[in-house]
VEXKE-365478 format. One record per residue (C-alpha): residue number from 1; chain; x, y, z. Coordinates in nm, 2 decimals, always signed. Layout:
% residues N
<NUM; A; <X; Y; Z>>
...
This chain:
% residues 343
<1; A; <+8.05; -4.55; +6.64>>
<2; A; <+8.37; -4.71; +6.50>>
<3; A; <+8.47; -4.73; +6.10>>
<4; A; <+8.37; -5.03; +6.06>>
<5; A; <+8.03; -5.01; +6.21>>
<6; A; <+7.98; -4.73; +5.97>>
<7; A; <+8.11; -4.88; +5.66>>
<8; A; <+7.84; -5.15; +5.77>>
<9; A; <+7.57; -4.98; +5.80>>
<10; A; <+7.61; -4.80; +5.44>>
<11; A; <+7.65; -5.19; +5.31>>
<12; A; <+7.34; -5.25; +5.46>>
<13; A; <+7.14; -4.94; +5.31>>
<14; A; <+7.28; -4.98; +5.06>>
<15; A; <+7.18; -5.39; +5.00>>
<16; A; <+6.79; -5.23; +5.15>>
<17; A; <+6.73; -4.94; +4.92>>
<18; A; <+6.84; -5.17; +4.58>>
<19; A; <+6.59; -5.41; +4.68>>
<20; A; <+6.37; -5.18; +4.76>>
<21; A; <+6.36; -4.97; +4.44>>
<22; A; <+6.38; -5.29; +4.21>>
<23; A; <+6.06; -5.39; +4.35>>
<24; A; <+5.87; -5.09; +4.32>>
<25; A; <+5.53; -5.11; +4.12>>
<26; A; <+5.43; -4.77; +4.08>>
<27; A; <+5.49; -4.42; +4.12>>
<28; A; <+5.34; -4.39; +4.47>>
<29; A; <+5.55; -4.69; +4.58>>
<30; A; <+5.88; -4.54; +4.43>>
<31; A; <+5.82; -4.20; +4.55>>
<32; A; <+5.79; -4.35; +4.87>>
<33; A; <+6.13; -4.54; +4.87>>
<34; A; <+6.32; -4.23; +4.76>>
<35; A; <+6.17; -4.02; +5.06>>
<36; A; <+6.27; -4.31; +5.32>>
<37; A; <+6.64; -4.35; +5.15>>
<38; A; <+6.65; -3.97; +4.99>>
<39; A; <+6.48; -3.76; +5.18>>
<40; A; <+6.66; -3.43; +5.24>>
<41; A; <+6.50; -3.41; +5.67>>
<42; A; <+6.44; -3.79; +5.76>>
<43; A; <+6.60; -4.01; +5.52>>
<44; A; <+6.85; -4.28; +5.59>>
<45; A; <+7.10; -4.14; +5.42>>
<46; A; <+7.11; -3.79; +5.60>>
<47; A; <+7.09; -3.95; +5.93>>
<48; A; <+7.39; -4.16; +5.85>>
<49; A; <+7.57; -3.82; +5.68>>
<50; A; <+7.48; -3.68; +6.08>>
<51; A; <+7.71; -3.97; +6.21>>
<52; A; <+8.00; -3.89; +6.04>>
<53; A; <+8.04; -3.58; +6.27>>
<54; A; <+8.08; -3.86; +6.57>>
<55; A; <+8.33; -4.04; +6.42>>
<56; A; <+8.76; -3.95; +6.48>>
<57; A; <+8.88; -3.72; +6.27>>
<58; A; <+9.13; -3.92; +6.08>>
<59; A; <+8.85; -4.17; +6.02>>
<60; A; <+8.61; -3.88; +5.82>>
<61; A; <+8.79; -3.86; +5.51>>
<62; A; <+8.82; -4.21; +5.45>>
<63; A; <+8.43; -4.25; +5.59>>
<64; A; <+8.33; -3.95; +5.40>>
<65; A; <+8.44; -4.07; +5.01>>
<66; A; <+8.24; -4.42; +5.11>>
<67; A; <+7.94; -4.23; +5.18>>
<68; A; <+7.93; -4.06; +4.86>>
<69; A; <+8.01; -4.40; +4.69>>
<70; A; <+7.72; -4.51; +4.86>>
<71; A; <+7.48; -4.25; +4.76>>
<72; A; <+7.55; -4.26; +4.42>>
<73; A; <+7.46; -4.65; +4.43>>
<74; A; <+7.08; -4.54; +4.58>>
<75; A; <+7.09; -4.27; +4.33>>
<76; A; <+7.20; -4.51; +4.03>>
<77; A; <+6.91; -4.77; +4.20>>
<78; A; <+6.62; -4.48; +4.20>>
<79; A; <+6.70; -4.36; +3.82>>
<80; A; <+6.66; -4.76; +3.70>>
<81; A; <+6.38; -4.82; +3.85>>
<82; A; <+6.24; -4.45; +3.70>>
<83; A; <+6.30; -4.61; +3.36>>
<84; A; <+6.14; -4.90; +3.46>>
<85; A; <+5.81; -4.77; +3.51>>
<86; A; <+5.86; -4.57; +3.24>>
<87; A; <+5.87; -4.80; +2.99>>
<88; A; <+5.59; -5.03; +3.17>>
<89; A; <+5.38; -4.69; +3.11>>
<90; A; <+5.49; -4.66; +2.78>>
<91; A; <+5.41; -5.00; +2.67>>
<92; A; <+5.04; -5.03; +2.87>>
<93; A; <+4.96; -4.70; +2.64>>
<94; A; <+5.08; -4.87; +2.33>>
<95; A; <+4.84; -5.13; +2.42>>
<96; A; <+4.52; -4.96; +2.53>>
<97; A; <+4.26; -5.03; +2.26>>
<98; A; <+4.07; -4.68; +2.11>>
<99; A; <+3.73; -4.64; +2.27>>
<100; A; <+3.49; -4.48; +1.98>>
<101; A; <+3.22; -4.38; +2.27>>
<102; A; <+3.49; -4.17; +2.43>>
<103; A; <+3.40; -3.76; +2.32>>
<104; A; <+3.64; -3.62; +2.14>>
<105; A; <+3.83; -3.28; +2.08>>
<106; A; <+3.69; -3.03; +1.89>>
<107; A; <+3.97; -2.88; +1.66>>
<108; A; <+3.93; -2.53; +1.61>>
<109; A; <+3.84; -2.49; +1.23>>
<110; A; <+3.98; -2.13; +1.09>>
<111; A; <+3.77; -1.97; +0.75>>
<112; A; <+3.80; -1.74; +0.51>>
<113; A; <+3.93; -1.43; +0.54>>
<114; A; <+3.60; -1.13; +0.47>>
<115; A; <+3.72; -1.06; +0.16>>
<116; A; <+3.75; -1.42; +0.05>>
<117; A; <+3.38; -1.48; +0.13>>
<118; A; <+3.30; -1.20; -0.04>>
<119; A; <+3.44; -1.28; -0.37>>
<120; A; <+3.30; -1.63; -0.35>>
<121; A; <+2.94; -1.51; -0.30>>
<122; A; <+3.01; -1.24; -0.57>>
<123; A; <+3.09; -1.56; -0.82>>
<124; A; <+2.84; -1.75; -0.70>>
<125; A; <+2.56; -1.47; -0.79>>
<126; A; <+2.71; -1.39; -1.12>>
<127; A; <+2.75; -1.73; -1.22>>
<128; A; <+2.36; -1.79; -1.15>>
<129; A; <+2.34; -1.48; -1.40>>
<130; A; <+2.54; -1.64; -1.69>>
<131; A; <+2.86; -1.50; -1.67>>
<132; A; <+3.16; -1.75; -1.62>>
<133; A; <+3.49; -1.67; -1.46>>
<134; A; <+3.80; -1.57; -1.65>>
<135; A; <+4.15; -1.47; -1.49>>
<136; A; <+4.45; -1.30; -1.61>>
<137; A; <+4.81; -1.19; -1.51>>
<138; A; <+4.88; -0.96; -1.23>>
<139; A; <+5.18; -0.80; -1.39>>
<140; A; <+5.13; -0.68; -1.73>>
<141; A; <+5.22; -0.49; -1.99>>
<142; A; <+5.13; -0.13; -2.12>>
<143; A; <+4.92; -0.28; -2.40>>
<144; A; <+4.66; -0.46; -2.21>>
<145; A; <+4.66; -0.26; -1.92>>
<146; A; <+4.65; +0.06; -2.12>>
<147; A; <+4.66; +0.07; -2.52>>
<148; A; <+4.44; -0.21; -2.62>>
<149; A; <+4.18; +0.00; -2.31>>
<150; A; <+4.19; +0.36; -2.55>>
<151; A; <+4.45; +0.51; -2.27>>
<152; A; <+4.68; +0.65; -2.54>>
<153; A; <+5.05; +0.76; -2.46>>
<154; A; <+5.01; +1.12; -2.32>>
<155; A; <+4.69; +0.98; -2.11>>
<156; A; <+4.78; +1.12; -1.77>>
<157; A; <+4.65; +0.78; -1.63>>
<158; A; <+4.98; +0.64; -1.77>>
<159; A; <+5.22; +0.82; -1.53>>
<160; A; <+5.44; +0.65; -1.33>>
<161; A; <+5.31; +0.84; -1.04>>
<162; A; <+5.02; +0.69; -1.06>>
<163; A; <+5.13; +0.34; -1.15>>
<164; A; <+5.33; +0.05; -1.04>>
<165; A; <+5.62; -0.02; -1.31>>
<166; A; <+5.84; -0.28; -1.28>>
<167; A; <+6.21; -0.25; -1.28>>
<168; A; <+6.31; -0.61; -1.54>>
<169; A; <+6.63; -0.80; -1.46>>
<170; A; <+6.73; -0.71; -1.81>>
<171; A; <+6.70; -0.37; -1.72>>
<172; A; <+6.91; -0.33; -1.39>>
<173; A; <+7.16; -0.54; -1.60>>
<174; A; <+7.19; -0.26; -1.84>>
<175; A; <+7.06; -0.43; -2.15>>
<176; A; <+6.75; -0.41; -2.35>>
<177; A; <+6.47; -0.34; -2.13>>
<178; A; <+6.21; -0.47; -2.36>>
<179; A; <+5.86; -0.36; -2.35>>
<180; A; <+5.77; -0.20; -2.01>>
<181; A; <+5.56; -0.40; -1.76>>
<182; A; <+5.39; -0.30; -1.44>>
<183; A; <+5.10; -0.43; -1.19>>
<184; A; <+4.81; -0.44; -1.33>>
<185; A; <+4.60; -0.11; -1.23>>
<186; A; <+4.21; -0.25; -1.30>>
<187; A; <+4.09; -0.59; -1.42>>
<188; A; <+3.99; -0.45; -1.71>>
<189; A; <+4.30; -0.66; -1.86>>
<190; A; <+4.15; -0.98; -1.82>>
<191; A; <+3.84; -0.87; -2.09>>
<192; A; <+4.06; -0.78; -2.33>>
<193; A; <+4.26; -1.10; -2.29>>
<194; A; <+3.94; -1.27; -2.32>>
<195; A; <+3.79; -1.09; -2.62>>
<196; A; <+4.13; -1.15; -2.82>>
<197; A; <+4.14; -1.52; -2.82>>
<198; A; <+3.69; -1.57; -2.82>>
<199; A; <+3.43; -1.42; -3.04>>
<200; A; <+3.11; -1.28; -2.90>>
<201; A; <+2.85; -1.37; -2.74>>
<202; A; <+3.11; -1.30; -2.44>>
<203; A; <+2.98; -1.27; -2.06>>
<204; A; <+3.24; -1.29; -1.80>>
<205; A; <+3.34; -1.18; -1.47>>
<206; A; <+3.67; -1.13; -1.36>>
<207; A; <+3.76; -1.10; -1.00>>
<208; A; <+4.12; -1.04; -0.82>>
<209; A; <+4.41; -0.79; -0.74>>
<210; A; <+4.50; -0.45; -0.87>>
<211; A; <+4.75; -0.20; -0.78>>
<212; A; <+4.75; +0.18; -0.72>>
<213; A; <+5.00; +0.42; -0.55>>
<214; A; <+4.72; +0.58; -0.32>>
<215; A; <+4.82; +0.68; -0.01>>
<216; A; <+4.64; +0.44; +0.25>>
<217; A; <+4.34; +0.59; +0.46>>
<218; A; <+4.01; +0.46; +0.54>>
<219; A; <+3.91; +0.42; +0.21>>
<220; A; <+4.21; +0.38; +0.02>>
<221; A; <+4.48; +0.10; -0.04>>
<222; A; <+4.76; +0.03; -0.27>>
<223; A; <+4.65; -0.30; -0.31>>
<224; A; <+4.29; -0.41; -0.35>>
<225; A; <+4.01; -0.65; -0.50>>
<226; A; <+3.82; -0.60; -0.82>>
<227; A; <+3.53; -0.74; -0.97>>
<228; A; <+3.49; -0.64; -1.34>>
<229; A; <+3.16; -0.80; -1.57>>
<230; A; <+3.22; -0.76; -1.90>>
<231; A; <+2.87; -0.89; -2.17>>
<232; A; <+2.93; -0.83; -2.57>>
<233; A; <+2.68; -0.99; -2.83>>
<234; A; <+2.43; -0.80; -3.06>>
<235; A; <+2.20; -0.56; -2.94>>
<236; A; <+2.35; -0.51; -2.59>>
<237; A; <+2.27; -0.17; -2.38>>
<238; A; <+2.27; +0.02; -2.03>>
<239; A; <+1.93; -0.11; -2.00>>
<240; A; <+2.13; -0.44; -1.97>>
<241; A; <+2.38; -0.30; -1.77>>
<242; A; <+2.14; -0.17; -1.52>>
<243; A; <+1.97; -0.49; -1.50>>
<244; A; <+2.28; -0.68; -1.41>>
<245; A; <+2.38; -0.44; -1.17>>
<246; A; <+2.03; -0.49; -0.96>>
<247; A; <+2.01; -0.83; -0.94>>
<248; A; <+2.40; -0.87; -0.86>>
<249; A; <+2.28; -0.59; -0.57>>
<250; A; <+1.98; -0.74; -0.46>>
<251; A; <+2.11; -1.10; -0.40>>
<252; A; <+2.46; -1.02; -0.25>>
<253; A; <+2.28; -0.76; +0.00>>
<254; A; <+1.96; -0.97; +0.04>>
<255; A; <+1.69; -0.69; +0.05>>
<256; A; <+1.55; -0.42; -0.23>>
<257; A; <+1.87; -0.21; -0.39>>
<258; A; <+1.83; +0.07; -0.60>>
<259; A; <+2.08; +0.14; -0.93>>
<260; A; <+2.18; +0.51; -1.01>>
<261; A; <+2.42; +0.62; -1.26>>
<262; A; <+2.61; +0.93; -1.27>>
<263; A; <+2.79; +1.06; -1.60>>
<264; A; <+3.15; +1.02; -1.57>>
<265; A; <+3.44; +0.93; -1.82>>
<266; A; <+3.64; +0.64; -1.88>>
<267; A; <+3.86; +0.58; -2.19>>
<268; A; <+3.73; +0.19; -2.23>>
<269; A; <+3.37; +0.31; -2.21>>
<270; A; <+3.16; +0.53; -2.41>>
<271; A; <+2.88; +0.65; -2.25>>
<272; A; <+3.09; +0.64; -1.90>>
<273; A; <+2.89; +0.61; -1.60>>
<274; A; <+2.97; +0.58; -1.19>>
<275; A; <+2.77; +0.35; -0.97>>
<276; A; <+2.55; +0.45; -0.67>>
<277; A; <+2.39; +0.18; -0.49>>
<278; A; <+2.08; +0.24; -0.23>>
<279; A; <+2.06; +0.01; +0.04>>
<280; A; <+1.88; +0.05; +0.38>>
<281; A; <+1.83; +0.39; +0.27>>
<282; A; <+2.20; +0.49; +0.20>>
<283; A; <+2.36; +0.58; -0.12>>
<284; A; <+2.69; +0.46; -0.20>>
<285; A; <+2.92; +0.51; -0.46>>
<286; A; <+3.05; +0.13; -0.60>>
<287; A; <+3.24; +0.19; -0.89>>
<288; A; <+3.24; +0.28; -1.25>>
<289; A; <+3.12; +0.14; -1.61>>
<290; A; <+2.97; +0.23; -1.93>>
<291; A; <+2.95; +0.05; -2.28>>
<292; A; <+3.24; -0.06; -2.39>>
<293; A; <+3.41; +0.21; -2.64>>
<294; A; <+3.41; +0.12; -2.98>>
<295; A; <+3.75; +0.19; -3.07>>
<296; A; <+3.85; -0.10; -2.74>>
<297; A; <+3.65; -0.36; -2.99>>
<298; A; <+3.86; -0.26; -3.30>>
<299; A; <+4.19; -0.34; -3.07>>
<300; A; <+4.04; -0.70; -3.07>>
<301; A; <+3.89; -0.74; -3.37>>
<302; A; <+3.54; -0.65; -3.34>>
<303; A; <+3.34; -0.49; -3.53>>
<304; A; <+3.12; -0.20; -3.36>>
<305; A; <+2.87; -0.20; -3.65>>
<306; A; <+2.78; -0.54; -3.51>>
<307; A; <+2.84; -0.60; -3.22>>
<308; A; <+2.81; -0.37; -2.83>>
<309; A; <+2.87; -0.43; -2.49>>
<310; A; <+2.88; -0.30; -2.14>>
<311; A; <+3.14; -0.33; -1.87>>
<312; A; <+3.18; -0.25; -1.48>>
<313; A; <+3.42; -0.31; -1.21>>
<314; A; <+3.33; -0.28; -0.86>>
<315; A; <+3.54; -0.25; -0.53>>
<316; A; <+3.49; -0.57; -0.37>>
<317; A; <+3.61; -0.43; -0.03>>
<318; A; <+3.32; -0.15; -0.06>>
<319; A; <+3.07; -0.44; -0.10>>
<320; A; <+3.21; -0.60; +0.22>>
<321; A; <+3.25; -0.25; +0.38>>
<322; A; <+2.87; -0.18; +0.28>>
<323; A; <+2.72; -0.52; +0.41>>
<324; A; <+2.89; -0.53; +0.74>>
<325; A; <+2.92; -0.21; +0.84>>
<326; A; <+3.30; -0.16; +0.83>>
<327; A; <+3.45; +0.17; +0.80>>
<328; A; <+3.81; +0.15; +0.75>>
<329; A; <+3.93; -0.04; +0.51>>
<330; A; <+4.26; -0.12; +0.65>>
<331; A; <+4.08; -0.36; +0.91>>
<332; A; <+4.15; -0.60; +0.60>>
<333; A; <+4.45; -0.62; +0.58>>
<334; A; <+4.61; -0.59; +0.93>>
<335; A; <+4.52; -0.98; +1.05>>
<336; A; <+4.39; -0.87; +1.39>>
<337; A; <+4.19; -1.24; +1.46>>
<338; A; <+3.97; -1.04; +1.73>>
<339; A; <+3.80; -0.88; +1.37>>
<340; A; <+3.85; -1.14; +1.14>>
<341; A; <+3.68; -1.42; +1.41>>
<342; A; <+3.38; -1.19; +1.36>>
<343; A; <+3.27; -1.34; +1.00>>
């Protein structure tokens, strides 16, 4: 084979494979044309790279740059007509009218964390009781959380040891501090909040976070939920208290619960009680109340003579604990999905 027969038949390719790709109509056909021009055995291209070999030496260099030339024009020919068909795909999708009867895909819908779903249920059932929701401050300051409560200055429950103070940007500046403030340490706050700014009859729940530097075990976190019920009017008692306590147990565990109170102290209550609840035959400790101490109604100004009341505040993860049968409480809070997909 001469030169010129060569540079002839890489016109002629050449001249083929352009038509050929132009008039392509779909992937088969185009994938088709590549492998007859392309292919890296049997195409055309290769078998004219084979003939170079035959031609005189000081003819390859000069044949050798056209065949490159040459297969960058297939190449060039095969990536238009790609695009091509791309955009002819492109713009029969845009086109396609949405069949309703076609099924759908399902998302997959998430829900509330345990604890969530607890409190809910817990509002729900006190709210079919009378008692509305109130809500306070997570961080606040020593005389809600502690004075306006009956927790005096030299009350050990006032250590820092024992409580999360907060370090204010006055402080670190080295100015005035101002008066010292700290996460709140029960929900107990939120009724004295509540009984400053309303007079009785007062029945409310509050429900949310508190704060304690407990070491974290299977019972025990820093950081956990609260629900505190808080009823003042005339002629309250622990009869009352009792009551409440009953029917908040019998609808959130669905079945027969039984109330037992222990004596124990509090500052904000006097008599001071903790909470056992019987369920399936199991006695559990739930938390603590009492009637609310006489001198915690003078820091609001109440008048004991007239008025009583009873408080309680219960661990909300104990009630989830207790209902499904969970015995660590740091299964809460460690967003494994294999145990939160169970509720």
């Amino acid at each position: 084979m001469t030169l010129q027969e060569f540079f002839g038949q890489l016109e002629l390719l050449v001249c083929q494979a352009s038509q050929r790709f132009a008039a392509v109509g779909d992937a088969a056909a185009l994938e088709a044309a590549r492998i007859e021009f392309l292919g890296a055995r049997s195409g055309r291209l290769k078998q004219l790279q084979k003939a170079l070999g035959q031609l005189p030496a000081a003819d390859r260099p000069q044949a050798g740059q056209r065949f490159h030339q040459a297969r960058q024009q297939v190449e060039e020919a095969l990536a238009a007509a790609q695009a091509r068909l791309a955009e002819h795909r492109k713009a029969i999708r845009s086109t396609e009218l949405f069949d309703p009867t076609i099924p759908g895909l399902r998302p997959r819908l998430g829900h509330l964390h345990p604890i969530s779903q607890t409190i809910e249920q817990l509002k729900e059932i006190m709210g079919r009781l009378g008692f509305s929701l109130a809500d306070g401050p997570e961080v606040e300051d020593e005389w809600h959380n502690f004075e306006a409560l009956n927790i005096p200055p030299e009350h050990p429950a006032r250590d820092p040891l024992d409580n999360f103070y907060l370090a204010t940007a006055s402080h670190l500046a080295g100015g005035d501090a101002g008066p010292p403030m700290l996460l709140r340490s029960q929900t107990s706050t939120v009724q004295i909040r509540v009984m400053e700014r309303q007079k009785p009859p007062i029945r409310i729940i509050a429900v949310g976070r508190v704060y304690r530097p407990d070491t974290p075990d299977q019972t025990h976190s820093p950081m956990f939920h609260q629900i505190e019920g808080l009823m003042v009017d005339r002629h309250v008692t622990m009869a009352d208290l009792k009551s409440v306590l009953r029917m908040l147990g019998e609808s959130y565990f669905h079945g027969e619960v039984h109330i037992r109170f222990r004596p124990s102290f509090f500052p904000f209550t006097e008599p001071s009680v903790e909470i056992d609840m019987s369920w399936q035959g199991r006695w559990i400790e739930m938390g603590g109340a009492g009637m609310v101490d006489p001198n915690v109604l003078r820091a609001v100004g109440y008048d004991p003579e007239q008025v009583s009341g009873f408080a309680f505040g219960l661990g909300i993860e104990r009630l989830c604990m207790r209902q499904h049968g969970i015995d660590d409480i740091r299964e809460f809070f460690r967003n494994d999905v294999r145990f939160l997909e169970q509720f």
